[in-house]
C-alpha positions in Angstrom: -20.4 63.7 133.1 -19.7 60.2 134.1 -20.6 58.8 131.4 -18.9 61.3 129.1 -15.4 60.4 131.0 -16.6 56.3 130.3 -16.8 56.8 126.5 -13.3 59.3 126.6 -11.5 56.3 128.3 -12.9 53.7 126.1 -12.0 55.9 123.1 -8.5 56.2 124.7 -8.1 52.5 125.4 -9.3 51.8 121.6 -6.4 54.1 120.3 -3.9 52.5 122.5 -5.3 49.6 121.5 -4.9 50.0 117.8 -1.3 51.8 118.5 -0.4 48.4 120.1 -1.9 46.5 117.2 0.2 48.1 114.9 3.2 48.2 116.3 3.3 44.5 116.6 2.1 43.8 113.1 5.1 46.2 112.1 7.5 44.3 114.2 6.6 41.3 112.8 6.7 42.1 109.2 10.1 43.4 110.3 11.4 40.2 111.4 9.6 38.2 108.2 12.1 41.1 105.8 14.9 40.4 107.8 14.6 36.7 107.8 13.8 37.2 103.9 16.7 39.5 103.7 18.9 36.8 104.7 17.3 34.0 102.7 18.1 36.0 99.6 22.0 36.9 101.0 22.3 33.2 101.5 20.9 32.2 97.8 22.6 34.9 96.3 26.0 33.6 97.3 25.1 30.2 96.4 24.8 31.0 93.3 27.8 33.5 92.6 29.9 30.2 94.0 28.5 28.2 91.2 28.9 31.0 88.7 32.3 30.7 90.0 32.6 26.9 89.8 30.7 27.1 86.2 32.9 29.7 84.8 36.7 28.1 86.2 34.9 25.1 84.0 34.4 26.8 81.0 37.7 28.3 81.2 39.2 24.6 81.6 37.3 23.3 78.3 37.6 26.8 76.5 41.7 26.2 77.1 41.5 22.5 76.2 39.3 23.2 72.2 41.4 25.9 72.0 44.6 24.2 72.3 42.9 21.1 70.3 42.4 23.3 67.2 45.7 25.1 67.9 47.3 21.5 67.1 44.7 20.9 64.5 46.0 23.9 63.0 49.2 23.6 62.9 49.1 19.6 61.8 46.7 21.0 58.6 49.2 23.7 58.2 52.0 21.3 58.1 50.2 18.7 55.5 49.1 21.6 52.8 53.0 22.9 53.2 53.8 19.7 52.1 51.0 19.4 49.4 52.2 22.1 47.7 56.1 21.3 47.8 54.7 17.9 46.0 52.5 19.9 43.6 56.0 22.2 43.3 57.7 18.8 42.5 55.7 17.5 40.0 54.8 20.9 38.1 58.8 21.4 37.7 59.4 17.7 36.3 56.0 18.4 33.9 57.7 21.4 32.9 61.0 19.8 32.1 59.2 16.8 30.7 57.4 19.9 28.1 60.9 21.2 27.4 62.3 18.3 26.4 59.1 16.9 24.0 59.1 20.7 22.6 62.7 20.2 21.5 61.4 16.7 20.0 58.7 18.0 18.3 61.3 20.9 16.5 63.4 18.0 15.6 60.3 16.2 14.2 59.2 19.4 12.4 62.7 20.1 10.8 62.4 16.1 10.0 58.8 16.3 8.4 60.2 19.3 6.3 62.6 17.7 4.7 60.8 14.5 4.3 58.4 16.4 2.3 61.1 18.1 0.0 62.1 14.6 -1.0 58.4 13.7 -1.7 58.1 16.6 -3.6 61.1 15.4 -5.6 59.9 11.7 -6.1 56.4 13.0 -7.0 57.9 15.2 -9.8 60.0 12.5 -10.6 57.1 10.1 -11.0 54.8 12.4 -12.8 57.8 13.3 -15.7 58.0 8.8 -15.8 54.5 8.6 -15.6 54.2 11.3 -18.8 56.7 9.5 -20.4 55.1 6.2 -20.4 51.9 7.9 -22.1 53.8 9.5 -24.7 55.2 5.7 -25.2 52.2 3.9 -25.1 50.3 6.4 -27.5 53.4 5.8 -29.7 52.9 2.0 -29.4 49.4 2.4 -29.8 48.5 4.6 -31.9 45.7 6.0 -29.5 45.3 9.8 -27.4 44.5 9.1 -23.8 41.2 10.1 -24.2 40.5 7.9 -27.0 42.1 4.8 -24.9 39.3 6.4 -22.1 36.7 6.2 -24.6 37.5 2.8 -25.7 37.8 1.2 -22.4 35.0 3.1 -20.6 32.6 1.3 -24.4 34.1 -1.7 -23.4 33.0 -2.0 -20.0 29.4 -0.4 -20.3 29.2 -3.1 -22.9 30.5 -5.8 -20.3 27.8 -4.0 -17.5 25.1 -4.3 -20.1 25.6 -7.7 -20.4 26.5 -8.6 -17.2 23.6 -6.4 -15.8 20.3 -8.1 -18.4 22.5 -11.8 -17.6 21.6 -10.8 -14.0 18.1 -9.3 -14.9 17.3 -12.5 -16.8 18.3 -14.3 -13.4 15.8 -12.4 -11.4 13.7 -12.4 -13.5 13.2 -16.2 -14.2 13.2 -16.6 -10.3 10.6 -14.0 -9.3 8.5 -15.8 -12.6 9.2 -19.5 -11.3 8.2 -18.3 -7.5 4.9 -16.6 -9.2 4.1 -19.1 -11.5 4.1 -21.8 -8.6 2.4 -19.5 -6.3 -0.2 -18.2 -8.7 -0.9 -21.7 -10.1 -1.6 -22.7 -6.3 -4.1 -19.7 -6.2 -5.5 -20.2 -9.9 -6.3 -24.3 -9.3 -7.8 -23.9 -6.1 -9.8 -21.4 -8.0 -10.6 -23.4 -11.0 -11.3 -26.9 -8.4 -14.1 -25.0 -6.4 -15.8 -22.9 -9.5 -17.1 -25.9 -12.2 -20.2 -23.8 -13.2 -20.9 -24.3 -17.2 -20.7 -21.4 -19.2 -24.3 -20.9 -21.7 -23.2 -20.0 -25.3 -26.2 -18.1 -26.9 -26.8 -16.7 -30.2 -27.4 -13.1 -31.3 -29.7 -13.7 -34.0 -33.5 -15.8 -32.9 -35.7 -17.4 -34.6 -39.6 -18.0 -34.3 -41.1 -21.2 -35.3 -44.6 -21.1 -37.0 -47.4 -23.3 -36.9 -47.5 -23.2 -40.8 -46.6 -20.9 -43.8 -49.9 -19.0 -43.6 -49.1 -17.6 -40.4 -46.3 -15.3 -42.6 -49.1 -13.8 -44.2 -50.6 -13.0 -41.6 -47.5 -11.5 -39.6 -47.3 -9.1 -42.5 -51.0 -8.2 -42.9 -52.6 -6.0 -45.3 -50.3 -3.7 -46.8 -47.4 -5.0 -44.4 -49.4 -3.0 -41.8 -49.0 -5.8 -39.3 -45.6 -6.1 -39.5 -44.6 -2.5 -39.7 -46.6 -2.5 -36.6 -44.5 -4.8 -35.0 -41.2 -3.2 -36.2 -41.8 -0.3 -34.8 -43.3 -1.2 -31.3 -40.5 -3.8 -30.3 -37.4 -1.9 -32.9 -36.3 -5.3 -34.5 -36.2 -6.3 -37.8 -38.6 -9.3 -38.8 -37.4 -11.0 -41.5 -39.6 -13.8 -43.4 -37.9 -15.6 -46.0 -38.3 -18.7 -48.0 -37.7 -20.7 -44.6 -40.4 -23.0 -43.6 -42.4 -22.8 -41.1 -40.0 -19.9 -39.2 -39.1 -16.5 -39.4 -36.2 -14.4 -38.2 -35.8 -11.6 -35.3 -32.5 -9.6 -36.2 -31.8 -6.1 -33.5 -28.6 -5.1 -32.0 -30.3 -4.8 -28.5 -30.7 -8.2 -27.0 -33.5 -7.2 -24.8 -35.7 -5.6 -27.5 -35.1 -8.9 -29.4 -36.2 -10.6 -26.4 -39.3 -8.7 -26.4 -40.1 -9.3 -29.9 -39.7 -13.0 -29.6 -42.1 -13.5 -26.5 -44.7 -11.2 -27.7 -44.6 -13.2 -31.3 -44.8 -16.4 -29.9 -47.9 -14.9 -27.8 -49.5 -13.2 -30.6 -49.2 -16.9 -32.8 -50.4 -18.5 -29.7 -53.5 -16.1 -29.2 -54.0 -16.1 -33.5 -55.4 -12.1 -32.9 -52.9 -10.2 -35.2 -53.6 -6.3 -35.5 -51.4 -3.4 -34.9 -53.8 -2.7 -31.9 -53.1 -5.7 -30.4 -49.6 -5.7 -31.3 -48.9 -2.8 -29.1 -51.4 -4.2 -26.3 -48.8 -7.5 -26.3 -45.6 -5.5 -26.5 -46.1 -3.4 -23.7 -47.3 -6.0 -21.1 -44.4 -7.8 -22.8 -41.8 -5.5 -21.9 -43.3 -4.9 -18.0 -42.9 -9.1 -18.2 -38.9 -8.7 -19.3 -38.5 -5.7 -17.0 -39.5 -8.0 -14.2 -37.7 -10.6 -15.4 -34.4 -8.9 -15.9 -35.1 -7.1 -12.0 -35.9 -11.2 -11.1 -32.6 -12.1 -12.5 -30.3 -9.4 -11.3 -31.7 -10.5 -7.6 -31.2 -14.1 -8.3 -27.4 -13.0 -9.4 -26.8 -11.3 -6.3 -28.5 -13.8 -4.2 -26.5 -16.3 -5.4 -23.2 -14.7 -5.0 -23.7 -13.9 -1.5 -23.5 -10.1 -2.7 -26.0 -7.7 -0.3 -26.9 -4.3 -0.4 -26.6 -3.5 -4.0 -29.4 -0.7 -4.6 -32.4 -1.5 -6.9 -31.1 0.7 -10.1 -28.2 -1.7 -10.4 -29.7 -4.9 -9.7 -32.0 -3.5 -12.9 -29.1 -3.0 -15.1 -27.2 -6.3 -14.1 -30.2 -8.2 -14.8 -29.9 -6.7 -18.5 -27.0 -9.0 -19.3 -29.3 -12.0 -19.1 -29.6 -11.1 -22.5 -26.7 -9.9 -23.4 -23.6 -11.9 -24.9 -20.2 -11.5 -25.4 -18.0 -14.1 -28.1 -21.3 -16.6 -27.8 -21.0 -16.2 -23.4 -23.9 -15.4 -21.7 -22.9 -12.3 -19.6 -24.9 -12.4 -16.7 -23.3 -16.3 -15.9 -20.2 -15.2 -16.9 -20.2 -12.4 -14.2 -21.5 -14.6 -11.5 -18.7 -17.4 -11.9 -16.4 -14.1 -12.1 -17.7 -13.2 -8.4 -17.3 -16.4 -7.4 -13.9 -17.2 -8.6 -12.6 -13.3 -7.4 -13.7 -14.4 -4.2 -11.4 -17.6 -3.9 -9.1 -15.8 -5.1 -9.5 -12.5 -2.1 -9.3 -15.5 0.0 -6.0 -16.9 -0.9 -4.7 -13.4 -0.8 -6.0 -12.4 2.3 -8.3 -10.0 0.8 -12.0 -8.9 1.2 -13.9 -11.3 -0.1 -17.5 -9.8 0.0 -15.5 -6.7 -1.7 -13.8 -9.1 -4.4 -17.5 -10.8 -4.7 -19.4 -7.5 -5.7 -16.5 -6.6 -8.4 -16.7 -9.8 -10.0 -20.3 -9.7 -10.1 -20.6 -5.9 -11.2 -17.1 -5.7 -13.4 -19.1 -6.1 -17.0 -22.1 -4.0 -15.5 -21.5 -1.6 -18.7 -22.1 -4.0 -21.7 -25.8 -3.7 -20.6 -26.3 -0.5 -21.9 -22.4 0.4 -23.7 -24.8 0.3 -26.9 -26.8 3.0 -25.7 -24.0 4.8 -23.6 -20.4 6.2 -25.8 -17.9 4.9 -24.3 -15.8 1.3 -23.0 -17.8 -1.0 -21.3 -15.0 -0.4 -18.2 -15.7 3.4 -18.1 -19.6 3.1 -18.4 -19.5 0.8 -15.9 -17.0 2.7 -13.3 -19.5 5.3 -14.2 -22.5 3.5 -12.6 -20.7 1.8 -9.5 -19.3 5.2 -8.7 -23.4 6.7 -8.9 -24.9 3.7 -7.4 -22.0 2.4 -5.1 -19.8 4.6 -3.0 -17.2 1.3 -2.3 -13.9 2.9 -3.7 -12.5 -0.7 -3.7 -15.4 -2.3 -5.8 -14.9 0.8 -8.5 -11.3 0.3 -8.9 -12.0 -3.4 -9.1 -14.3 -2.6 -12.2 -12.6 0.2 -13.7 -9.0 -1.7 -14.0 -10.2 -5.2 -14.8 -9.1 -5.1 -18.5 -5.1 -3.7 -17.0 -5.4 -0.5 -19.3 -5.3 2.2 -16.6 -1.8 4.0 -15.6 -1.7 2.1 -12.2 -3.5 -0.9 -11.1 -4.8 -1.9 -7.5 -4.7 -5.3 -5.8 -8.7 -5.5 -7.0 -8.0 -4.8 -10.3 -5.2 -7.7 -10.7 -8.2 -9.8 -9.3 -10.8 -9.1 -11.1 -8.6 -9.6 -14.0 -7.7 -13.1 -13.0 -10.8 -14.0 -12.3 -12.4 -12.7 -15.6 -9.2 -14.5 -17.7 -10.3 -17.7 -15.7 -13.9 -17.6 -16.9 -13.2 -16.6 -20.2 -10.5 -18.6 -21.2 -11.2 -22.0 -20.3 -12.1 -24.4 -23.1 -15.7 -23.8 -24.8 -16.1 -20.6 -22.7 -16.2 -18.5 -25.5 -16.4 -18.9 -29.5 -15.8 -16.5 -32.3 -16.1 -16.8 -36.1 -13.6 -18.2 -38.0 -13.1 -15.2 -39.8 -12.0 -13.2 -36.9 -10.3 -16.5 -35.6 -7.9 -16.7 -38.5 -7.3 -12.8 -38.8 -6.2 -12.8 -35.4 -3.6 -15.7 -36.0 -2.4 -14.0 -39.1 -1.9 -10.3 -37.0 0.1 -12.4 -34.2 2.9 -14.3 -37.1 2.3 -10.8 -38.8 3.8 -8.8 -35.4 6.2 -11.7 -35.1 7.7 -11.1 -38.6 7.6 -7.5 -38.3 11.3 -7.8 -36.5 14.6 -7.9 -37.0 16.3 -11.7 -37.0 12.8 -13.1 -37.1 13.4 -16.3 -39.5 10.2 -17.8 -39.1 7.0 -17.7 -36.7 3.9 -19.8 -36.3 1.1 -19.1 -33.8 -0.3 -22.5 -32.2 -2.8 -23.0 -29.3 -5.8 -21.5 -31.0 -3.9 -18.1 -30.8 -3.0 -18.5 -27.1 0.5 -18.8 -28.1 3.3 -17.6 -30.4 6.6 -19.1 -31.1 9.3 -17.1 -32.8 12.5 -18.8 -34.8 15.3 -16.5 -34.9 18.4 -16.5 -36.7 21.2 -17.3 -34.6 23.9 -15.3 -36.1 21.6 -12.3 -35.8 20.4 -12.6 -32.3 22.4 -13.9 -29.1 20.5 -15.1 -26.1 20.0 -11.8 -24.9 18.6 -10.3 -27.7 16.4 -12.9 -28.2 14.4 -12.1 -24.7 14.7 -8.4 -25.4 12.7 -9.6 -28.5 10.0 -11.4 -26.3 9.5 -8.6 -24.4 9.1 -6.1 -27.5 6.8 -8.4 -29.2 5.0 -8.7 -25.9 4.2 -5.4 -26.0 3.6 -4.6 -29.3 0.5 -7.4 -29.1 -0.8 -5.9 -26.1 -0.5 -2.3 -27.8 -2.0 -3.8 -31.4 -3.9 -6.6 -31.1 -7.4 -7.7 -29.2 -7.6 -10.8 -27.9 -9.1 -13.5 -25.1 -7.3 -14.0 -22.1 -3.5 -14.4 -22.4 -1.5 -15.2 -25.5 2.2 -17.1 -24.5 5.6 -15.3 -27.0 8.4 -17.9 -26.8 11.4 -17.0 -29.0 13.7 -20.0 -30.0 17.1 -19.5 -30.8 19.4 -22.5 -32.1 23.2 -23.3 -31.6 24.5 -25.9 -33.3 28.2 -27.3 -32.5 30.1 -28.6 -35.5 32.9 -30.4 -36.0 34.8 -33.0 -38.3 36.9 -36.5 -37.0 40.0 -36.9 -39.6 
């Protein structure tokens, strides 16, 4: 029992306990609100006092801008007001200032008008005067106005003619006097570095003989050896009364080549039989084929020319045999390369380019007797096969000048090939065709009008003309040059260049009484 009331009074003084407890802890959180409570009062009207303060502030400055742009205002107001009294100002003087040049310009107009009656007047008035005269000077004359056209437009084309070939004569003589000096420079320097001599060679060979008896044994029994011979090398063998020689005759100058080496050989050896005629003639011909191939290399070689192919070093070595007007070919085409070349150089041209031409530009008289057609054509032909330089081709195919236009190449070739051609002993040709040339240049000559007399000098290289001077004037007489310039080139062929001078004489008489 006791100890049942013991745990009922601790149990009693634990609730009191805990009802103390907590009434304290309240009471004291009380006090912490309250003290809170006023904290927050005091802040609170802190803060509406400086709300207070903040806004009588921003009433002040709101006041102030607002009366500052109120006067801002009013000031801009003021200033466009009197802008646009200005602009008022000035538009009404403009528009006066229009009113007044409007009435000027109606003055001006009613002005113009009637200046322009009266110019109608005077024009009519000029035209019936101007009429008038016409009719007079027709009278006077005796000439329509179109006739007087007529005749004056004659006269002055006539006076532009003359005036206009005076002037073409002028230019003409000073483009000829600044080519002449200039190609003269060109053609000596040319001429100075290229001395090479020039081989003149015959067409028709001849075989000596140990002695007479040998021609009877060249024609064998029956002529067998002979006809033998003939037909392996296709030349003709002629024996005739000449002593101790006989004669190889053939258009081909390699087969007549042939037949002279393998003669000499069979003479040499003394074995003569149509057996071993045909044995010497075909180790013959491999012999010239090697030889020409030899040559064509040497050519090339010695013109500094590379990279020609092997069918056309064979055909260039044919013209080792070949002539042309008693010139060895072959020489004649290497001092061609060599003089093109110096001549590429002074130009400024391509001189390995201007080489190859010159040595390949008569490349077609090795076979033109076995090919139809010019030696220029056959040889285009075969640069443009073996070749594929467009340059060397026109260089060969325009040499001779005969083709509608002509390249820079073909003016050199054609210099260079005049140059080798032309110069003294280059080239020979029988009298026969020597004199029928001089008589077809005074022939041509005579052939025109005026012509009094002509006589062609230089060998043929030139032509002078004596007109008769109350036939031709000075005009007329280098139309004439020109026409008989061109008729050679069109009817005559000829080496290198032939000079046409036309003379004309005035005389000035008078007597001292």
């Amino acid at each position: 029992m006791d100890t049942i009331v013991v745990i009922l009074a601790i149990v009693m003084a634990g609730v009191i306990g805990l009802i103390a407890g907590g009434l304290i802890v309240y009471f004291f959180r009380r006090m912490t609100l309250l003290r809170q409570l006023r904290n927050a009062q005091r802040r609170a009207a802190r803060m509406v006092s400086e709300a207070r303060e903040e806004s009588a502030t921003l009433l002040r400055e709101t006041k102030d801008e607002v009366e500052k742009n109120r006067t801002k205002t009013e000031t801009d107001l003021r200033e466009r007001r009197s802008e646009l009294q200005r602009q008022e100002n000035r538009l009404s003087s403009k528009t006066e200032t229009v009113e007044r040049r409007s009435g000027n310009l109606e003055q001006r107009e009613r002005n113009l008008a009637n200046r322009e009656k009266g110019l109608e007047t005077l024009h009519t008035d000029i035209t019936q005067i101007k009429d008038d005269q016409l009719k007079q000077l027709e009278l006077v004359s005796g000439m329509s106005t179109d006739e007087a056209k007529q005749d004056l437009f004659a006269r002055m084309e006539g006076e532009m003619k003359e005036e206009t070939t005076r002037r073409l004569r002028d230019w003409e003589e000073e483009l000829k006097d600044e080519a002449d000096v200039r190609a003269q420079g060109i053609l000596s320097v040319a001429i100075q570095r290229s001395a090479s001599e020039i081989v003149s060679e015959i067409s028709v060979v001849s075989v000596p003989l140990p002695g007479d008896e040998m021609k009877g044994r060249l024609i064998g029994r029956e002529g067998r050896n002979i006809r033998a011979l003939e037909q392996a090398t296709g030349v003709d063998l002629i024996i005739d009364d000449t002593p101790e020689a006989v004669t190889l005759s053939s258009f081909d100058p390699v087969r007549r080549e042939v037949a002279r080496l393998a003669l000499t050989k069979l003479i040499a050896d003394g074995r003569i039989h149509p057996a071993r005629i045909e044995e010497v003639v075909t180790k013959i011909k491999e012999e010239v084929e090697a030889t020409m191939f030899a040559a064509g290399e040497q050519a090339a070689y010695q013109v500094e020319v590379a990279g020609l192919r092997p069918e056309l070093i064979r055909i260039l070595g044919r013209l080792k045999y070949r002539t042309s007007y008693g010139q060895n070919v072959l020489a004649h085409s290497i001092e061609t390369a060599f003089l093109a070349g110096i001549i590429a150089s002074e130009l400024g041209a391509d001189v390995a380019i201007a080489r190859k031409a010159g040595l390949l530009h008569d490349i077609g008289k090795a076979i033109d007797r076995e090919v139809e057609g010019t030696h220029t054509a056959i040889g285009a032909d075969l640069v443009k096969q073996w070749d594929k330089s467009p340059e060397v081709l026109q260089g060969v195919a325009e040499h001779h000048l005969d083709s509608s236009s002509t390249s820079v190449w073909g003016y050199i070739i054609s210099a260079a090939d005049a140059i080798s051609s032309a110069r003294p002993g280059a080239r020979r040709e029988s009298v026969e065709n020597y004199l029928k040339r001089l008589n077809a240049l005074e022939e041509i000559a005579n052939g025109f009008k005026g012509v009094d007399k002509s006589f062609a000098i230089q060998a043929g290289r030139e032509v002078r003309i004596l007109v008769k001077p109350e036939e031709i004037d000075d005009l007329g007489a280098m139309r004439m040059a020109r026409d008989i310039v061109r008729k050679i080139e069109e009817g005559l062929s000829y080496p290198g260049q032939i000079k046409v001078t036309v003379l004309r004489e005035t005389r000035a008489t008078d007597y001292a009484k």
